[in-house]
C-alpha positions, 0 to 999 in steps of 0.5 A: 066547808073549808078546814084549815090545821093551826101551826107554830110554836108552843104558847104563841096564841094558837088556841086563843086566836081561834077562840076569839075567831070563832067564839068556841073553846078548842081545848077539850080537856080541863088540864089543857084549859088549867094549864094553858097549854093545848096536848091534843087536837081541838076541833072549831069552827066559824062562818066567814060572813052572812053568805060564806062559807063554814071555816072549820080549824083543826087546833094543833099543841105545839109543845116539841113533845106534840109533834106527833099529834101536830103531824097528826092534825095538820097531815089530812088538811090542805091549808094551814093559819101559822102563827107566830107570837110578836113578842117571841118571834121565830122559835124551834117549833116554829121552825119544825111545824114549818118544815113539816107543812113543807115535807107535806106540801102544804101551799095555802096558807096566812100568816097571823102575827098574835100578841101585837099588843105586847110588842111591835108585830112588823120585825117578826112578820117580816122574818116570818114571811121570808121564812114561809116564802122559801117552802111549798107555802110560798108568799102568804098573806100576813095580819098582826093580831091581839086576841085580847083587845080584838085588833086585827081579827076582822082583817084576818077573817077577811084573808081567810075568806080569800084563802078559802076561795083559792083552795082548789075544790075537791072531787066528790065522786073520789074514793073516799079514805078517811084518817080518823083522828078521834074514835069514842063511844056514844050510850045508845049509838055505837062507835063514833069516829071523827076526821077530816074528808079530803075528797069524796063523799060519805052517805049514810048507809055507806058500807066502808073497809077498815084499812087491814081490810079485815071487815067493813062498817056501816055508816050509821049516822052523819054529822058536820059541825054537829048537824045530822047529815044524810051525806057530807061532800069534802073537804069537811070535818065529820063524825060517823057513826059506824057499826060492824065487826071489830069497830070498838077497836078503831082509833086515831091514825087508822082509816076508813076506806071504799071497799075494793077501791084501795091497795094495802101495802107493807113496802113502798119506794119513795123519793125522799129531799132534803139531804142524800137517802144514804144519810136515813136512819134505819129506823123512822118514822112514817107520817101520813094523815092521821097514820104514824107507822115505824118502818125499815129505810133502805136507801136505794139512790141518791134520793130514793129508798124502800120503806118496810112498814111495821103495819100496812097502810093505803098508799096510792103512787104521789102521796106525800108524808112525812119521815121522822127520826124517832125524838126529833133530832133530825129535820122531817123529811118529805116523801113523795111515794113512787111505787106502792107494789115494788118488786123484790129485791133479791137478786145481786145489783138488784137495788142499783138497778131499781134505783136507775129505774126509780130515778126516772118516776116523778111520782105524778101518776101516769097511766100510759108510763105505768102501764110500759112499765109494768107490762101487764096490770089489772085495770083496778089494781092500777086505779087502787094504786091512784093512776088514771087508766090510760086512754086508748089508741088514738083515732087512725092508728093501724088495726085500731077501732074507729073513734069519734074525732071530738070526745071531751075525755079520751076513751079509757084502753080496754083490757086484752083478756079479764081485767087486764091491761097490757102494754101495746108493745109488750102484747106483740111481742109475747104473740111472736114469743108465743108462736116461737114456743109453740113452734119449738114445743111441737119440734121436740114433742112430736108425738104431743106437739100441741103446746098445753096453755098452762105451760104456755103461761109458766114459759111466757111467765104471764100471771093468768092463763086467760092472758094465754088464751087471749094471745092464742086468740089474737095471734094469727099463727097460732090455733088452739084446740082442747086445752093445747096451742098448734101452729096454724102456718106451720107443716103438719108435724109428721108421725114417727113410722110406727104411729104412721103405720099403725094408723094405715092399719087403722084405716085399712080396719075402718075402709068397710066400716067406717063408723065400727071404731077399733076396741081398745084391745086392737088399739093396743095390738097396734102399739097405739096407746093414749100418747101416740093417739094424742100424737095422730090426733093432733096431726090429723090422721084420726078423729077423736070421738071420745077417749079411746074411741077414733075414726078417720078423718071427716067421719063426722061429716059421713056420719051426718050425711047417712043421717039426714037420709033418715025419716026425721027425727030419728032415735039412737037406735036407729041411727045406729043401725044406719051407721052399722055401729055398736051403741059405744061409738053412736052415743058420743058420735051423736053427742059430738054431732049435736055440738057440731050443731049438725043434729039436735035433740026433739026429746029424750028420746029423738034428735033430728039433722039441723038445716044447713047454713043458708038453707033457710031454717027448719028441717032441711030436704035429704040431699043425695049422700055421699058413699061412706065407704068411699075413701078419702084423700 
């Protein structure tokens, strides 16, 4: 199917040209039909030929009271029959509808000079095609045509045919977001909602989101050109049935939505032409779609401006729509939006600077400049926002991953932690941002020199700690260990003399006894309370079992050595009786073991050494233990 807007001033012959192209009434309302005069969208259609394809068209009023709902039918639709009557040539709608056909971008298009019967049709086609000629339509082919006696018409269903072998075909697997036009009840079906599909697919039992994203409806039933569909690929006119929270309260310039697949926004920077932003109103008129939404205009640049909106919209970067002044007294202007998650300006020159930087975008979504732009960005907020994933390092690029040398399309970059996409650039330099904090935080906290990962994240101002621990991980200075960040190259950080000689006592208490870790009454006498444990923990002078509960360095190694000369498996008991221990320390230095993977558990009530790398597997043989109490350098 291919959908086409009527366009042109009020009384040109619009509806009775499609009347006579397609045989059916476009005018659904007995006042329009008595007054002859079309007040809100009319929906028909045609078949171009035995084989062609269905030619659906979107009726449009032209009266200047209408142009909203003109706005409203010709926003979805990519191609657009203009009409112009012979007898009255080039008129003010005429001139508007064909600004706003600019303002959207609109390229395919034929013109139809009507009433060719009444006067001669050569002068005003020609005025006609210089005026299309000089927007995004471009040269159109042009008929004159009489819808009263006939002439023209089958020549007129003949370019149309051409036009609707040129219109590009759209993506069927996209995201759908569907503009409703109208919204009404059936007895015995629900909320039935009707609009142009653009691109993607509906399926009945579809689930769709609202665009406040309050709830999602089901998809109920199908129609195209009034036949029951179990799917409707675009472009195409449809009817949905829908069913769910809230759909009594859906109507015209709302819009439906794959779930999860759009960003709603409330601001939006775009590129306005026509004449300098700084000559917007303050308040306009957004058009797009179906959707009209008041917003608030902040110039910015020569040519760029924020948009408030009254009520949030999908936007994805590129889309183009219209900005009306309230009663029409200006001509529509074309926006093409730029940023759908602008920063906030806040800070003094902040609008300056921004509008250096909007200067730069063309609103073609890139993924590659969107992403050294922004830095960091979620893999679906980016392609909410209608930009392409970028594609990964090209093949040969230093310390990246083998690729195949023939791919019909590059492969997509892969996030760095979660979700995340980083700027390749930007990701280096945090790891050496990283190290530097690091570094810095163990030279001012000598007694707490890991660096915690959450403060960490508030230094490098990264919105997820999992970014924190993937640069951890990806950085070859810097080590993590319990929640907090260590230098990996760096010295040990040195122990203030009390610690340090609080710990020689330490030492001195365990050098009979290596596994009898002191009470927490002794830990006190020595002045080692939980911050300068932390401190000699970190600095590798004692062996965190538990919380307040140390050893020397390497006890857990000693530890398994006693316990592999042990009959196998072994209870607690007696594994604390071979350790000389109080049961306070053998229950977390076991448990510490079994997550060492030096011991396991047989059952509640036994555990046994597990074999050593390269021993084969099984239970290894008791190999000669090392003396516990010897000292350790």
């Amino acid at each position: 199917m291919r959908v086409l807007a009527t366009a042109g001033h009020v009384d040109h012959g619009k509806s009775a040209l499609v009347r006579a192209l397609t045989g059916m009434e476009p005018d659904r309302y007995e006042e329009e039909r008595r007054r002859g005069l079309t007040l809100d969208l009319g929906f028909v259609w045609t078949r171009l030929g035995v084989d062609g394809e269905d030619l659906a068209f979107v009726d449009v009023p032209g009266h200047e009271r209408f142009v909203a709902t003109m706005l409203a039918g010709a926003g979805p639709v990519p191609a657009v029959l203009f009409v112009v009557a012979a007898d009255q040539g080039w008129q003010p709608q005429s001139e508007e509808h064909l600004a706003v056909l600019d303002a959207l971008g609109v390229r395919h298009g034929v013109l139809a000079v009507t009433r060719s019967d009444l006067a001669d049709p050569e002068p005003v086609r020609a005025d006609a095609v210089e005026r299309l000629a000089g927007t995004s339509l471009g040269k159109v082919a042009s008929v004159a045509v009489s819808a009263v006696t006939g002439a023209g018409l089958d020549e007129l269903r003949t370019e149309l045919a051409r036009l609707a072998d040129r219109l590009p075909v759209p993506d069927a697997g996209a995201d759908v977001r569907l503009w409703l036009d109208r919204a009404f009840t059936v007895r015995g079906h629900g909320t039935v909602v009707t609009g142009t599909l653009g691109a993607g697919t509906l399926r009945v039992g579809d689930r769709l989101a609202t665009g406040e994203g309050t709830a999602e409806l089901r998809v109920r039933g199908l129609q195209s050109l009034h036949e029951q569909r179990a799917a409707v690929g675009a472009v195409a006119r449809v009817a949905v049935n829908v069913h769910g929270p809230g759909d009594g309260s859906l109507r015209r310039g709302h819009v439906l939505l794959t779930p999860g697949r759009w960003l709603s926004t409330e601001v939006t920077d775009v590129r306005v032409t026509g004449e300098p932003a700084a000559g917007l109103p303050r308040r306009a008129t957004l058009h797009i779609g179906t959707a009209a939404v008041p917003v608030t205009v902040r110039p910015l640049g020569e040519d760029t401006a924020r948009l408030t909106l009254d009520r949030a919209l999908p936007l994805r970067v590129g889309d183009r729509a219209v900005l009306r002044e309230p009663g029409g007294g200006r001509v529509p202007r074309a926006v093409t939006v730029l940023d759908v998650r602008p920063p906030r300006l806040t800070r003094r020159g902040a609008g300056r600077a921004r509008a250096a930087e909007l200067a730069g975008l063309t609103g073609r979504p890139d993924g590659a400049a969107e992403l050294r732009r922004r830095k960091l960005i979620r893999r679906a907020d980016l392609r909410a926002m209608g930009i392409p994933v970028p594609p990964a390092p090209a093949a040969g690029a230093p310390h990246g991953p083998a690729r195949t040398r023939h791919r019909e399309e590059p492969a997509a970059a892969e996030p760095v932690a979660g979700d995340w996409l980083a700027d390749a650039e930007y990701w280096s330099a945090l790891k050496d941002r990283l190290a530097a904090e690091t570094g810095r935080h163990a030279r001012d906290h000598p007694l707490a020199p890991g660096l915690p990962t959450e403060a960490a994240r508030r230094l490098l101002g990264l919105p997820d700690r999992a970014l924190v621990d993937a640069l951890a991980g990806a950085a070859p200075r810097v080590r993590a260990r319990e929640g907090r960040l260590y230098l990996a190259d760096g010295p040990r950080p040195g122990l203030p003399p009390p610690v340090r000689a609080a710990v020689d006592a330490v030492r001195r208490d365990l050098a009979g006894t290596p596994f009898r870790a002191p009470e927490a009454g002794r830990l006190e006498e020595l002045g080692l309370n939980r911050r300068a444990l932390a401190a000699a923990v970190a600095a590798g002078a004692l062996l965190r079992i538990a919380d307040g509960i140390v050893l020397l360095p390497g006890a857990d190694a000693d530890a398994a050595a006693v316990l592999r000369a042990l009959p196998q498996p072994f209870t607690l008991s007696e594994a604390r009786r071979a350790l000389d221990t109080t049961r306070r320390v053998a229950v977390p230095l076991l448990e510490l073991l079994d997550a060492q993977g030096r011991t396991e558990r047989v059952d509640d009530q036994r555990r046994c050494c597990r074999a050593r790398e390269g021993n084969g597997g099984g239970r290894e043989s008791n190999p000669p233990a090392r003396d516990p109490r010897a000292p350790r350098f």
